[in-house]
N, C-alpha and C positions, 0 to 999 in steps of 0.2 A: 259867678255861680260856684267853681271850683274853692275859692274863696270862703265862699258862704259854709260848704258843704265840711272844710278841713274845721273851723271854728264849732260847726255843729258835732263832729265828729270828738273835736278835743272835749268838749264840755262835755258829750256822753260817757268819756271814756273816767273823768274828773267826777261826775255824779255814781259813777256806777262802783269805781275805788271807795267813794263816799257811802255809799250803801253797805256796802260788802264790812268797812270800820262800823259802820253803828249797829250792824245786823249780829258781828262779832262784840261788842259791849252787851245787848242786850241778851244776846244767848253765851253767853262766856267763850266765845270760841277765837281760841287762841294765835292760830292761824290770820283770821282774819282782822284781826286786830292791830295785827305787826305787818299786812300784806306779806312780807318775806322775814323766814324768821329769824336774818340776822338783823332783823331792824327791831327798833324800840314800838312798843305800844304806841300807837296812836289817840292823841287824846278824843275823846268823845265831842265834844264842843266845837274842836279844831274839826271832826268829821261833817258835825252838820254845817257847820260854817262853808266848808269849802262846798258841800250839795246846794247849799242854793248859791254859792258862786257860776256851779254848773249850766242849774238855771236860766243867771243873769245873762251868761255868755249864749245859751243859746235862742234866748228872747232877744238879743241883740242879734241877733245872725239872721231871723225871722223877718219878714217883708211883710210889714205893719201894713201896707196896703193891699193884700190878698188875703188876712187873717183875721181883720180888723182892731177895734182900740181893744178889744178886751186884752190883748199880750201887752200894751203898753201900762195895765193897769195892772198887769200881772207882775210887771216888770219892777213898776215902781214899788207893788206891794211888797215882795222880795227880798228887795237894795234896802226898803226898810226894816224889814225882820234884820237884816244882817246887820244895819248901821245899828240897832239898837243893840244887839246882841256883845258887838262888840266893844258898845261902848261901855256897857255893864259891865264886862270882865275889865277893861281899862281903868275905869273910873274905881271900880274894886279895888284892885291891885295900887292903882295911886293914895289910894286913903289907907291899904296896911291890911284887907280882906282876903289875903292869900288860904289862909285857913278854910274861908267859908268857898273861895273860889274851888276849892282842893275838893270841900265834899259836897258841895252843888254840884257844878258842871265839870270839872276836871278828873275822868276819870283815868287812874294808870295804873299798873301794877311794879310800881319799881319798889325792890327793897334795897338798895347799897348805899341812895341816894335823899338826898331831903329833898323831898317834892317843891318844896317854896324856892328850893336854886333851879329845877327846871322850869318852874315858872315864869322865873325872873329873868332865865337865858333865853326862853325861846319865844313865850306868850305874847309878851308884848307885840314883838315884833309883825306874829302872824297875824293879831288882831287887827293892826295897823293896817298891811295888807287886804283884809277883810273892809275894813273900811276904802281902802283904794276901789276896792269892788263895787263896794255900794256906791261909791261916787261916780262911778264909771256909770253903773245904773239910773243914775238921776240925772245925768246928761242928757239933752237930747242931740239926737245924731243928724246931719246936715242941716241945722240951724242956720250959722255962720261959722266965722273963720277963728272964732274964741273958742267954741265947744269944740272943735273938731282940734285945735292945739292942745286944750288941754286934756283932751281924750288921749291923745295920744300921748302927752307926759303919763298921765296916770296908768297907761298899758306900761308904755317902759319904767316907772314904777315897780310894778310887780313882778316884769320880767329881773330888775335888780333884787328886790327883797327874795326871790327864788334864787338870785346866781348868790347870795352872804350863805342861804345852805352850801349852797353845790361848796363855797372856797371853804366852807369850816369842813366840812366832810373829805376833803382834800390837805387839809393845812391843819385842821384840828385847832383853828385861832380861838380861843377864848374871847380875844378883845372883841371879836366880831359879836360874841351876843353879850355888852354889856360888862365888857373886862373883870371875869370872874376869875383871875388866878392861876392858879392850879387846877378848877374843875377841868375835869374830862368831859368838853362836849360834845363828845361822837356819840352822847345819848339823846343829842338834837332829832327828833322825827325827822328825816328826811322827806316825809310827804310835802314841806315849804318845797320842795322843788314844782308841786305841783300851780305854782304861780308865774314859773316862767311858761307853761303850756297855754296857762290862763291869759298871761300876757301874748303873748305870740297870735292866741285866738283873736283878742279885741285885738289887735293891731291890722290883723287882715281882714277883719270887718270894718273897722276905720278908710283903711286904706282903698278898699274897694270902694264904700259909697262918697268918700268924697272921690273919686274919682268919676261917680255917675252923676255927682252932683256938677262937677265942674264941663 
């Protein structure tokens, strides 16, 4: 229960950061955009992406047997907004779409910078991530002893792709997002740390039911 309740808590905490980013895009509110203002704009995309991460995490928290199938179908419906979404921006960026990516869904206000290098340093990566999500989502939970292994790669998954922020924010490595040189990536969002919470969530809702299952 304790269990259940810390993963329901982190995801609320995870949607409601996510709000507060796209609430600031849509009303220009600067504040909110950057949560603290020594950080960088947060992209818009990367906002709604991570809200229905929140979601995921807390329909997996939720005891399908008291609630019924609709959260399962909610669940799934979700994982797949999110699998699609970031497979768009992926599949974009692979074919050369950084321009259109930039004024579709990327929004930011950096001027010092070419937008198409912060794309290329940090995009990918959290898309990726996003995707770990949805996969987690299309899992089912106490199956067998396959789904519950690879549930649990794919949490510690995105508990790593959250610790490559935390070591560049620390280290300032370039080579971590795709060995750009010289750039300055300490203009990486740091909201990607919001994957290792994400991670840590599914892992103790993992952890918990297979152990009722066992």
């Amino acid at each position: 229960m304790i269990k259940e309740k810390s993963a329901k808590i982190i995801s609320l905490v995870v949607a409601v950061l996510a709000i507060a980013v796209i609430i600031g895009w849509l009303f220009n509110i600067t504040i909110l955009k950057n949560i603290l203002p020594q950080f960088t704009d947060i992209d818009f995309i990367v906002a709604v992406c991570f809200l229905l991460s929140g979601f995921v995490l807390y329909a997996k928290a939720v005891d399908y047997k008291n609630v019924g199938s609709w959260v399962q179908f909610f669940l799934l419906f979700v994982s797949f907004l999110i699998f699609l979404t970031a497979s768009f921006v992926l599949t974009s960026l692979y074919f050369g779409a950084e321009d259109g990516i930039n004024s579709l869904i990327v929004k930011n206000s950096f001027e010092t910078l070419d937008v198409s290098v912060l794309v290329k340093l940090y995009l990918p990566i959290a898309m990726f991530g996003f995707l770990t999500v949805a996969a987690i989502g299309f899992l089912p939970i106490n199956k067998n002893k396959f789904f519950s292994v690879a549930s649990y790669f794919l949490a510690v998954g995105l508990i790593f792709i959250g610790g490559l922020a935390v070591i560049n924010y620390l280290t300032n490595l370039s080579r971590i997002y795709y060995g750009f040189g010289n750039v300055d990536v300490t203009i990486v969002p740091r909201i990607l740390v919001l994957f290792i919470f994400l991670g840590f969530g599914f892992l103790t809702i993992f952890i918990k039911k297979t152990q009722i299952r066992e």
